[in-house]
C-alpha positions, 0 to 999 in steps of 0.5 A: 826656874824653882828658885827654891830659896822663897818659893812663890806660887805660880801665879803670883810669878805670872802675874809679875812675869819677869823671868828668874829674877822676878821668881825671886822677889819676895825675898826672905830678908835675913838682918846682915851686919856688914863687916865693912872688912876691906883688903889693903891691898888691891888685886889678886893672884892665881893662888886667890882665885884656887883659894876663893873656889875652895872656900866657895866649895868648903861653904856651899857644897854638899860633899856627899850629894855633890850639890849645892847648898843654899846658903852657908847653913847648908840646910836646903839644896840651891835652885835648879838652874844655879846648880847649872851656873855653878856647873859652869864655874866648875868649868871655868876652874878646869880651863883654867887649872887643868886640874885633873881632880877638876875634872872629876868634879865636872863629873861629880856635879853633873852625877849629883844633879843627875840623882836630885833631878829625875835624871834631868828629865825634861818631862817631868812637871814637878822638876820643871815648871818654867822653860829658862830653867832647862835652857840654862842646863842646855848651856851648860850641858853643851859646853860640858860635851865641848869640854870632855867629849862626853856624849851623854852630856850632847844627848842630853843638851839636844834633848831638852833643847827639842823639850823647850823649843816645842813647848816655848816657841811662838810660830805665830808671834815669833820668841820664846815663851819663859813659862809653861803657861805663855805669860811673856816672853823674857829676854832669860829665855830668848837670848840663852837659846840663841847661846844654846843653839849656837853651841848645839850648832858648833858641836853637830854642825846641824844648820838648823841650830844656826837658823833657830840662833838667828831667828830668835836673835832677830825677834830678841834684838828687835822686840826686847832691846832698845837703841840705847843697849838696854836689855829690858827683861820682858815683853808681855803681849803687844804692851812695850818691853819692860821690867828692871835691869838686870846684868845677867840679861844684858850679859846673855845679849852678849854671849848670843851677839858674841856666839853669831859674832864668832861663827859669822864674823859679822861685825854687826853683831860684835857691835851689839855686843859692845852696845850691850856692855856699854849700856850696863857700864854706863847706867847700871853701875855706881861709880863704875861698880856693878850693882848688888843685885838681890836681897837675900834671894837669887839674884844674887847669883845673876853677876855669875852669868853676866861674867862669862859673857862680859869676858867673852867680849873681851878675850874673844872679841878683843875688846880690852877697852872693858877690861880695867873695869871688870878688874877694878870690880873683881878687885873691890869685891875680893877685897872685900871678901870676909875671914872665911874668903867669902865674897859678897853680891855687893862688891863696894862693901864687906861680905856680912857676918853670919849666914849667906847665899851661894847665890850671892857668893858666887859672882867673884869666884867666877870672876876670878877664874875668868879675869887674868890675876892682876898681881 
């Protein structure tokens, strides 16, 4: 991804080789004061979930280029594949309104990043410089198609997929290479091509699809995860996986468990699923709160991806057992939103004055209009 907030050389991102959170980690730290603003009354209504969308929308995007900016100066444009995840809140806001003002906004998003980004030219070196970057467009391309009917938006999924599976794929060693350049195979790659595959496979009904989805299921399950459920961020060379916890990782195991799950019925995989999730409530969460993730940098943005997949368990698996801690985190994180209904990466404090991140923004807007409002 080009995670332009704090662009970091190339090689100084192989060289820490761990996926888009990684790309991000030389933070440029603006000094926050923290409010500590805490709403009095707990939950929130579908009238909150409109309200945070729109404030979310009044902060960060560009009405006139239909994108997103970086943060509430709204003086840069937000990395490449957050665009992608913002899309996919776009459609999360759909689904759930059926506004049909939404769905024209689906289509603005897609036109805006259309202009900015060469026409989402998968060969163009300049626009694209790591393979997780174009996948995360797949995604949500797909799913656009699934959603509207637009075939523009298949032809372009199909397209870049074929772009990152022949430039990614190791016919040798098996898994999906994140960078141009072979450094490591990250989980940011592999488990969202098996989300990729399975929605290209639900749309066209292509085996192939299905195929690649579980060969590279397999490779992740076995190389990137251990019995435990944790999703390590990367595997480089014959050295053992490692790298941080990171929910986005473990919230695409999720979605590619969930996805074969769905097409399967499988058990197996339902069950990797919930192995997944019990691992980030149980290790990565302080008194069962999700962790802030970032510092001023993109990561902030990885509890949004995280979301979606977390909520697939439940509502599609049936697995409400998770389903009160998802509404105690949404619940603390809106209630700590600020005066201008911003919320904060860090749900357990007030979102701080001044200037912040659509990244960091970003995760209990989507929550908000994937959890069924709890007042």
């Amino acid at each position: 991804m080009k995670k332009t907030c704090c662009i970091l050389a190339l090689s100084l991102l192989i060289t820490i080789a761990s996926c888009s959170k990684s790309k991000s980690l030389n933070p440029v730290n603006a000094p926050k004061t923290d409010t500590g603003k805490t709403n009095s009354k707990p939950g929130f209504t579908s009238a909150d979930a409109d309200l945070a969308y729109t404030a979310f929308n009044n902060a960060f995007y560009d009405t006139n280029n239909k994108l997103y900016f970086s943060t509430t100066k709204k003086g840069g444009v937000a990395a490449i594949w957050t665009q992608a995840i913002y899309w996919d809140m776009a459609m999360n806001v759909y689904e759930r309104t059926k506004a049909p003002a939404q769905l024209t906004k689906i289509s603005d998003i897609y036109q805006g990043n259309y202009n900015h980004y060469d026409g989402y030219n998968w060969n163009n070196t300049t626009v694209w410089f790591i393979y997780d970057d174009m996948m995360w467009w797949v995604i949500a391309l797909a799913r656009a198609n699934q959603l509207t009917g637009n075939a523009t938006y298949l032809e372009k999924a199909k397209s870049g997929f074929e772009r990152v599976w022949n430039g990614s794929y190791d016919a040798a060693g098996g898994g999906m290479f994140w960078d141009f350049q072979h450094s490591g195979k990250n989980s940011c790659i592999n488990f969202p091509t098996v989300i990729a595959a399975m929605k290209l496979y639900s749309i066209t009904k292509d085996a192939a699809y299905l195929d690649k989805a579980k060969m590279i299921y397999t490779w992740s399950k076995t190389n990137l995860v251990d019995a435990s459920g944790k999703v390590n961020d990367n595997k480089i060379g014959n050295n053992p996986p490692g790298g941080q916890d990171y929910t986005y990782n473990s919230g695409t195991a999720i979605g590619a468990a969930m996805a074969l799950y769905k097409q399967s019925n499988d058990a197996a995989y339902l069950n990797d699923a919930k192995l997944y999730a019990d691992y980030v409530k149980n290790n990565m969460c302080t008194n069962g709160i999700l962790p802030a993730e970032g510092d001023f940098n993109e990561q902030g943005v990885l509890k949004a991806i995280f979301a979606q997949y977390i909520m697939q368990l439940i509502n599609d698996g049936g697995q409400n057992q998770y389903l009160s801690w998802i509404q105690t985190n949404v619940n603390t994180g809106w209630g700590n939103r600020d005066g201008r209904n911003l919320t904060y990466r860090n749900y357990a404090v007030g979102t701080p004055t001044g200037d912040i991140q659509s990244y960091e923004a970003s995760s209990i807007v989507t929550f908000m209009q994937l959890v069924l409002p709890t007042k």
